[in-house]
C-alpha positions as CSV (number, residue, x, y, z in Angstrom):
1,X,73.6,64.6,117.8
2,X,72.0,63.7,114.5
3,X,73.5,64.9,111.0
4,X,71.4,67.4,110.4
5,X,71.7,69.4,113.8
6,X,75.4,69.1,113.8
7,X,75.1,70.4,110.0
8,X,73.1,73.7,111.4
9,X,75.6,74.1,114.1
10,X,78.3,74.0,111.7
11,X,76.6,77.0,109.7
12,X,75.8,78.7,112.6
13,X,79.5,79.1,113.5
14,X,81.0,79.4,110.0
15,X,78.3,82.6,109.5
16,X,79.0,84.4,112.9
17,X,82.8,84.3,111.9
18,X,81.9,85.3,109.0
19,X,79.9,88.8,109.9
20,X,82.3,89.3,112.5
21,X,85.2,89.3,110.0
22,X,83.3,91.0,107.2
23,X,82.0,94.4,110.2
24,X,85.9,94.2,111.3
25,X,87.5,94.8,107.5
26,X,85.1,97.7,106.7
27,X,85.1,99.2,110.2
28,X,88.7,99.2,110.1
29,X,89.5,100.4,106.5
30,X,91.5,103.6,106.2
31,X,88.5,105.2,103.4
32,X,85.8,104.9,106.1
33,X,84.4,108.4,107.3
34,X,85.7,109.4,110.3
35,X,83.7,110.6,113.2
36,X,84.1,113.0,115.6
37,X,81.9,114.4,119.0
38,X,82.4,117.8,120.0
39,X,80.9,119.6,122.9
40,X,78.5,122.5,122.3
41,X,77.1,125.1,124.0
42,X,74.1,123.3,122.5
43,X,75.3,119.8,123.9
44,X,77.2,117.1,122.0
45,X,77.8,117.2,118.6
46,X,79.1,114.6,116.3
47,X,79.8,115.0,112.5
48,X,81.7,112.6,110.3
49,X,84.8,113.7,107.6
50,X,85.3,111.6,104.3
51,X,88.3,109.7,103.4
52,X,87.5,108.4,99.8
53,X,85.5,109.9,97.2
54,X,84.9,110.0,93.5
55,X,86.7,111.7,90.2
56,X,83.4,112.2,88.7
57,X,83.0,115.4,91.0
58,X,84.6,117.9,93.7
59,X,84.3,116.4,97.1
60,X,81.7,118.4,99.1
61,X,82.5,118.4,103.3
62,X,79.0,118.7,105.0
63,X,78.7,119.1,108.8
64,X,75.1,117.9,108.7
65,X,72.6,120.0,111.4
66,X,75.3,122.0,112.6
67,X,74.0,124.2,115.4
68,X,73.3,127.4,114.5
69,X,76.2,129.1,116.9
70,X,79.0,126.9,115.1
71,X,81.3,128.5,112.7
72,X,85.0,128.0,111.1
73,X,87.4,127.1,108.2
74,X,88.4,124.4,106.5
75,X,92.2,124.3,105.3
76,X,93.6,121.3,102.7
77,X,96.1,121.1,100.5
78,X,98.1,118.0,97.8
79,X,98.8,114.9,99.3
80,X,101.8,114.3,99.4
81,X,103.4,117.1,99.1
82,X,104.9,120.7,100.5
83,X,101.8,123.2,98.8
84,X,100.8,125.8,101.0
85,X,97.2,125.2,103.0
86,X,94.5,126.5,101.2
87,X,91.9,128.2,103.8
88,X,88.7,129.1,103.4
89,X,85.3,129.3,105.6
90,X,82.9,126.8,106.3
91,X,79.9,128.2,104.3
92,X,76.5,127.9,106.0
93,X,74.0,126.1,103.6
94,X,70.4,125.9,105.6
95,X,71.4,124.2,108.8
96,X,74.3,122.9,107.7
97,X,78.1,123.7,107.1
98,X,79.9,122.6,104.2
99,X,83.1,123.5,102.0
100,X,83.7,121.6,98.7
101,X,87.3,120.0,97.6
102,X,88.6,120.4,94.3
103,X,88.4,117.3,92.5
104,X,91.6,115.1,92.3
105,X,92.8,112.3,89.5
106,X,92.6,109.1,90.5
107,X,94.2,108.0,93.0
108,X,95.5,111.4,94.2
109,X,94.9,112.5,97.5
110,X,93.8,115.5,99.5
111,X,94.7,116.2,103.4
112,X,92.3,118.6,105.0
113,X,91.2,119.7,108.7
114,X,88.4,121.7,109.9
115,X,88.6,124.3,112.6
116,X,85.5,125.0,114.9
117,X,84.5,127.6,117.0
118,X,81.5,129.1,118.8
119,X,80.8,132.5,120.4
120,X,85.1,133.3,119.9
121,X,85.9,129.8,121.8
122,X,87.8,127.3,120.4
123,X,86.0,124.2,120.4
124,X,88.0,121.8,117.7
125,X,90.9,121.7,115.7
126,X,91.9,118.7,113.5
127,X,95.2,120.7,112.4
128,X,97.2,118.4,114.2
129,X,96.0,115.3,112.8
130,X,94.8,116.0,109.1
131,X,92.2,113.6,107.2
132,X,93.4,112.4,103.8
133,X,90.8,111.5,101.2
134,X,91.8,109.5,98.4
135,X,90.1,110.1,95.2
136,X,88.7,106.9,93.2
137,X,87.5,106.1,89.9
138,X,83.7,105.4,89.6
139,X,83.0,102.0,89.3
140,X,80.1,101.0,87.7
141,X,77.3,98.6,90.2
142,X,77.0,96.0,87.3
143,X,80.9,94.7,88.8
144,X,81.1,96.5,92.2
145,X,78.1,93.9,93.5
146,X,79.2,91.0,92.0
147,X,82.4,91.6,93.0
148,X,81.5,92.0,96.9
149,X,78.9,89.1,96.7
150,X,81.8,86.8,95.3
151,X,83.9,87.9,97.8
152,X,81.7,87.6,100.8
153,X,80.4,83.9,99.6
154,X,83.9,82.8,99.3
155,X,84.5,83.5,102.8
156,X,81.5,82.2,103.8
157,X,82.1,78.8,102.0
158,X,85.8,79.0,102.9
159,X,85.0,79.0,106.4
160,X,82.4,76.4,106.1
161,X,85.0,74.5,105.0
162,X,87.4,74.8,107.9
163,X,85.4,73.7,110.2
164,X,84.4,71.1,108.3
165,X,87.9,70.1,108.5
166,X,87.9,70.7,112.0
167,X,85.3,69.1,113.2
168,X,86.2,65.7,110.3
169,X,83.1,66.4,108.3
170,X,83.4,64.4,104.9
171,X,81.3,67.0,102.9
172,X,84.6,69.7,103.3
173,X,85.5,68.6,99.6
174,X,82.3,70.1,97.9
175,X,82.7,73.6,100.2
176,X,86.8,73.5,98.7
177,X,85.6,73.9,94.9
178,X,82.9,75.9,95.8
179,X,85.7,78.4,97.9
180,X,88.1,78.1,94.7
181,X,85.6,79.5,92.1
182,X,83.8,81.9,93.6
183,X,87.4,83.7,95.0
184,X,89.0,83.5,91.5
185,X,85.6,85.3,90.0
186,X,85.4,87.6,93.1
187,X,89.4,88.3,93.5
188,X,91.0,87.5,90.7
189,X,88.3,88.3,87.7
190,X,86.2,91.1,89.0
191,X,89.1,92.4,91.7
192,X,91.4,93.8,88.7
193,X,88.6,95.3,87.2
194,X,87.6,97.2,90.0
195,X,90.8,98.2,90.3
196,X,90.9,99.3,86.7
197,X,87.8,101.3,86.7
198,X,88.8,102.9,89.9
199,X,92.5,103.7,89.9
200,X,93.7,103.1,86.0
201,X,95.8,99.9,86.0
202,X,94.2,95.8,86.1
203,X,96.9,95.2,88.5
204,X,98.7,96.7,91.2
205,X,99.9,93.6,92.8
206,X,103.0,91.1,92.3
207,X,105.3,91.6,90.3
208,X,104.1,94.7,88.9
209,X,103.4,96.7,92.8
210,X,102.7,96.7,96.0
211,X,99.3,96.6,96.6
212,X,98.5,94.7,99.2
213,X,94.7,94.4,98.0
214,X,96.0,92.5,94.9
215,X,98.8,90.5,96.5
216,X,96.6,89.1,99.7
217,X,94.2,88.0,97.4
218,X,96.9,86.0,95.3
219,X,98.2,84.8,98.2
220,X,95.1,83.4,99.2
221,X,93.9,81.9,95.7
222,X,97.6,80.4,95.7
223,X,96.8,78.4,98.5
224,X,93.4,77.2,97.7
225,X,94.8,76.0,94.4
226,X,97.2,74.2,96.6
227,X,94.1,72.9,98.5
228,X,92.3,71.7,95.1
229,X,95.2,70.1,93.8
230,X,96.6,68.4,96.8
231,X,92.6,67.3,97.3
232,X,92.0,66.0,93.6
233,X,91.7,62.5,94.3
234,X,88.6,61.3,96.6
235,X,90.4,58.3,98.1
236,X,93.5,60.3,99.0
237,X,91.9,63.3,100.8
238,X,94.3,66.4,102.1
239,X,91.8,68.1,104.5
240,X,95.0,70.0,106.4
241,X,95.6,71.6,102.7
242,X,92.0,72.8,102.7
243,X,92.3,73.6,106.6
244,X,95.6,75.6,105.6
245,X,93.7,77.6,103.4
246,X,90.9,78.6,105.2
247,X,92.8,80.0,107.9
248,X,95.1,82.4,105.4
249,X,91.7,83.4,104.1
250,X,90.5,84.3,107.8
251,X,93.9,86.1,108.1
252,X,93.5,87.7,104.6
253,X,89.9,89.5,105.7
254,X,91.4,90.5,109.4
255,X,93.7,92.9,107.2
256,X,92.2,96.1,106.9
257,X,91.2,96.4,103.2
258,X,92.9,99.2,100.6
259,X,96.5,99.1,103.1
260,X,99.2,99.5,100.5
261,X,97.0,100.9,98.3
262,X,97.1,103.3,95.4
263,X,98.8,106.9,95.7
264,X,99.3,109.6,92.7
265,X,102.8,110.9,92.8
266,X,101.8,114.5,92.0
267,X,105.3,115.1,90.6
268,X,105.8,112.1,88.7
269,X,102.4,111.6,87.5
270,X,102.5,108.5,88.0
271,X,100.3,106.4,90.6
272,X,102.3,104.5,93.2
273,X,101.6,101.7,95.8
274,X,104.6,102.0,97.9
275,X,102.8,102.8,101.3
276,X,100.7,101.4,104.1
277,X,97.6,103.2,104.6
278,X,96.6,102.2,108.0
279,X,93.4,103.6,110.1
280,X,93.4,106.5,111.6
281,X,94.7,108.3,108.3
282,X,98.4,107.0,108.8
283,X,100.7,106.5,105.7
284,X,103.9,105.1,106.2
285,X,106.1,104.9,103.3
286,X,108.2,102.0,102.4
């Protein structure tokens, strides 16, 4: 095999891991819509409920195309906390049903569940299993864009570099730098930020919270610093540092992004990161 096929093989691996890692963090994050399918007299149905939202506005729940024999309530209340439900009906706007949100600070939270019937038959409830939207900050594109580009490259570099490693490629060094930079502007530059514009504070992370956005990107910056300086020197190459690295990295992006994220205390006023937010709208406090 001549250099330049095994070259195109290695990219060909390091960008399907890649993808695969990038669909599974924002498929699995606990602010992606969820979706539902009902059954209509109509035939199936599916409609999708928010989970994050911005400050700027009230959050507006739209059950696009709803068929016309659909109708029901919406009920939502503080998150968390022990305020009666609010109820109200689903108000029909064209051909679709919709109900708006009061707007929340940042980082508060709503939990809400709509009820659906048809012709005096129950055909959904999400009572038992409320969705909680978190309300965000806007942040502006001019640092949201960079900030995923950055963070994408890095992986994309950081896994080149692995298998570089793996596979005893001398080139791993010049992937290593390129890894370095572009997570400490991605993570550790734009991240806080991001994290300002959208939730009030720079950082959330160690030692100042919980975060576990913040503190799984230190963790991984910390170790390729390890890999840069353990790899300084050209005649003394570390590749298992750089290896090391790219595999906490890898680990880093299978954790579902936003866990341990932000929360308002609404009694304290005061915004809080000691929960995991998994998927599937589960908090479990620490």
């Amino acid at each position: 095999m001549n250099k330049k096929t095994r070259t195109a093989l290695l990219w060909a691996f390091t960008i399907i891991i890649t993808v695969v890692s990038a669909i599974y963090q924002r498929s699995t994050g606990p602010t992606k819509p969820e979706r539902f399918t009902i059954d209509t007299e109509a035939g199936e149905y599916g409609f999708t409920l928010g989970r994050s939202h911005v400050v700027t506005r009230d959050f507006i729940v739209r059950l696009d195309d709803a068929p016309g024999t659909l109708y029901g309530t919406i009920a939502y209340r503080r998150y968390p906390t022990n305020d009666e439900w609010t109820v109200q009906k689903l108000e029909r706007d064209e051909g679709d049903l919709k109900a708006e949100l009061p707007v929340q600070p940042p980082a508060g939270w709503i939990e809400y569940y709509i009820v659906l019937d048809e012709n005096g038959k129950r055909v959904f409830s999400g009572e038992d299993e409320p969705v909680r939207l978190r309300f965000r900050g806007n942040v502006p594109a001019g640092f949201m864009i960079p900030h995923i580009l950055f963070m994408f490259v890095a992986m994309l570099f950081s896994n080149m570099t692995g298998i570089m490693v793996i596979f005893r490629h001398p080139g791993y060094r010049k992937y290593m730098k390129l890894t370095f930079w572009t997570l400490l502007v991605g993570g550790l530059v734009l991240g806080p930020v991001i994290q300002k514009y959208a939730f009030g504070d720079f950082w959330t992370g160690w030692p100042f919270g919980q975060d576990l956005t913040d503190n799984k990107t230190l963790v991984a910056f910390l170790f390729w610093a390890l890999a840069m300086y353990t790899n300084r020197k050209p005649e003394e190459p570390r590749p298992v540092f750089a290896l090391a690295a790219s595999a906490v990295l890898l680990l880093v992006y299978f954790i579902p992004h936003s866990m341990m994220g932000s929360m308002l205390d609404y009694e304290t006023g005061e915004v809080v990161t000691g929960f995991i937010s998994l998927p599937f709208n589960t908090l479990i406090p620490l």
